[in-house]
C-alpha positions, 0 to 999 in steps of 0.5 A: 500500500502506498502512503501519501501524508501531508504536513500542513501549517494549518488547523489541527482540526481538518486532520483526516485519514482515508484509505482508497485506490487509484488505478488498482494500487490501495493507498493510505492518505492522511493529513496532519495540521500542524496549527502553524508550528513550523518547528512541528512540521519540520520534525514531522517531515523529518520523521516521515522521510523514507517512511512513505511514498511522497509528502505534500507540504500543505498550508504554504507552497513551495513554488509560485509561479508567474509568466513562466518563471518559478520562484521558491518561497523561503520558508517552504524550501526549508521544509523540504530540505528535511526530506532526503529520500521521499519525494515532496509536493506542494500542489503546484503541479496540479495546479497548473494542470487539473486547476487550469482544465477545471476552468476550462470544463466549467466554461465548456459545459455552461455551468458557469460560462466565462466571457465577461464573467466578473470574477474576483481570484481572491491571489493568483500567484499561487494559481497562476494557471487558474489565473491564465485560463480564466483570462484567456476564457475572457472573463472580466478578472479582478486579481487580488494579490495586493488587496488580500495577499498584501493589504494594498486596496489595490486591484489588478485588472489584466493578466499582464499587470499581474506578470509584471508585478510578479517579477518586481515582488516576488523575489522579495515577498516569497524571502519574507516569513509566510505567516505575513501573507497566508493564514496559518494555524488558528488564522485559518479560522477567523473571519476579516473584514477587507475590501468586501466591494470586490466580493459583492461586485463579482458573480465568481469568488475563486481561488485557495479557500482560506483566502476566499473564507477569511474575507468573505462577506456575511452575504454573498447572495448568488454567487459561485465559489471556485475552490480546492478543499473544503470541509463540511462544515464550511460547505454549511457556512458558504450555504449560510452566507447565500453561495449558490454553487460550490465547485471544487478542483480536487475529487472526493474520497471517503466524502473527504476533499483533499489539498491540492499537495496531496493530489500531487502526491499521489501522482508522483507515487504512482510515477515512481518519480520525484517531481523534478522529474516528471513531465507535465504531459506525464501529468496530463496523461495521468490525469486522464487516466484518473478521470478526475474533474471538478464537483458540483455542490449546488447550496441553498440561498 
């Protein structure tokens, strides 16, 4: 049986553990917060190198990425030197893979169409291909990586400003503690109040759900979520504040969601490869396989 863990600097409280089967291989996937100690998570990576087949680091990414160019966060890197022998993920690859398809399918199959969509990607740094794909489906975009990620009530409004800041600002932001501009540990579960008029002028919330949920107005009437992992206690929150349709990336198991890193460990398990060496086609191929695509989850209003 293959095991895929992932290590996470968030909530303690969205640990879980299923066992299921992909492609006729039983795998064991588990999840530990580590509620935003990083010396924990650095013991538990270290504990866990050579035990288990891939290790995905969960609340902090390892990568972004912008106009194709890849920047490694600091803090991140340090976690996964700690692993000399099992392969790390940080969801990045299935973020540039099965995140820009789900786009995609949304559009192709009218659930949500995408021209002229007003939608806000609450960061697109670190979902630069979900932030591509929505642009070259032509929808009407609002990136927030200043107002949400940096406290600057400033919007982006088109995929080339995006780019451009991203080269002048990441070489700095990702060399800066993570816990600056991502909620970790117990942040997870706090609510802010922070340019709400971005939330109320979109018909399409999308992007990491911590973001999304830390900022979210107490109504939201209408309006569709695009996201990665949810619990079901936040599917039940998102109801209460009036989301219409919730739309996940990553599949269910066991009625559990997983993170994007722990999807992304379980292909490089099955590739037999470090993520280093794995091709996006290999990816792409294996996704097919898989036939993963995006949930629907309509909520009441």
């Amino acid at each position: 049986m293959k095991q895929v863990v992932s290590v996470s600097l968030g909530s303690r409280k969205g640990d879980l553990e299923v066992e299921t089967e992909f492609l006729g291989q039983r795998f064991r996937i588990r999840r530990e917060g580590t509620d935003g100690d990083f010396r924990r998570a650095l013991e538990r990576i270290t504990a866990l190198d050579g035990q288990v087949d891939a290790i995905g680091l969960g609340g902090i990414d390892l990568y972004v990425y912008a106009g194709g160019r890849r920047y490694t966060i600091r803090d991140a890197a340090r976690l996964a030197a700690r692993a000399q022998k099992t392969p790390v993920v940080d969801g990045s690859g299935i973020k540039h893979t099965l995140e820009r398809q789900a786009v995609c399918w949304l559009d192709d199959q009218g659930v949500l169409p995408l021209r002229g969509c007003r939608t806000l990607l609450v960061s697109a740094v670190d979902r630069f291909g979900m932030a591509e794909a929505l642009a070259e489906r032509g929808a009407d975009v609002i990136y927030g990586d200043l107002i949400f990620g940096l406290g600057l009530p400033i919007p982006i409004r088109s995929i080339g400003a995006l780019r451009r800041l991203a080269r002048a600002v990441l070489p700095i932001v990702t060399r800066l503690p993570f816990q600056w501009f991502y909620p970790t540990g117990k942040q997870q579960e706090t609510f802010q109040r922070r340019s709400p008029r971005y939330y109320h002028w979109a018909e399409l919330l999308a992007g990491d759900f911590h973001y999304v949920r830390r900022y979210l107005p107490p109504r939201v009437d209408g309006k569709v979520v695009l996201t990665n992992t949810v619990r079901a206690h936040h599917v039940e929150m998102l109801a209460q504040r009036g989301i219409r349709l919730l739309v996940t990336t990553t599949p269910e198991f066991g009625g559990h969601s997983f993170a994007t890193n722990v999807m992304e460990g379980v292909l490089v398990a099955l590739l037999e490869k470090r993520p280093a060496e794995a091709t996006e086609k290999e990816y792409l191929d294996l996704l097919a396989r898989l036939g993963w695509s995006p949930r629907l989850t309509p909520l009441s209003v």
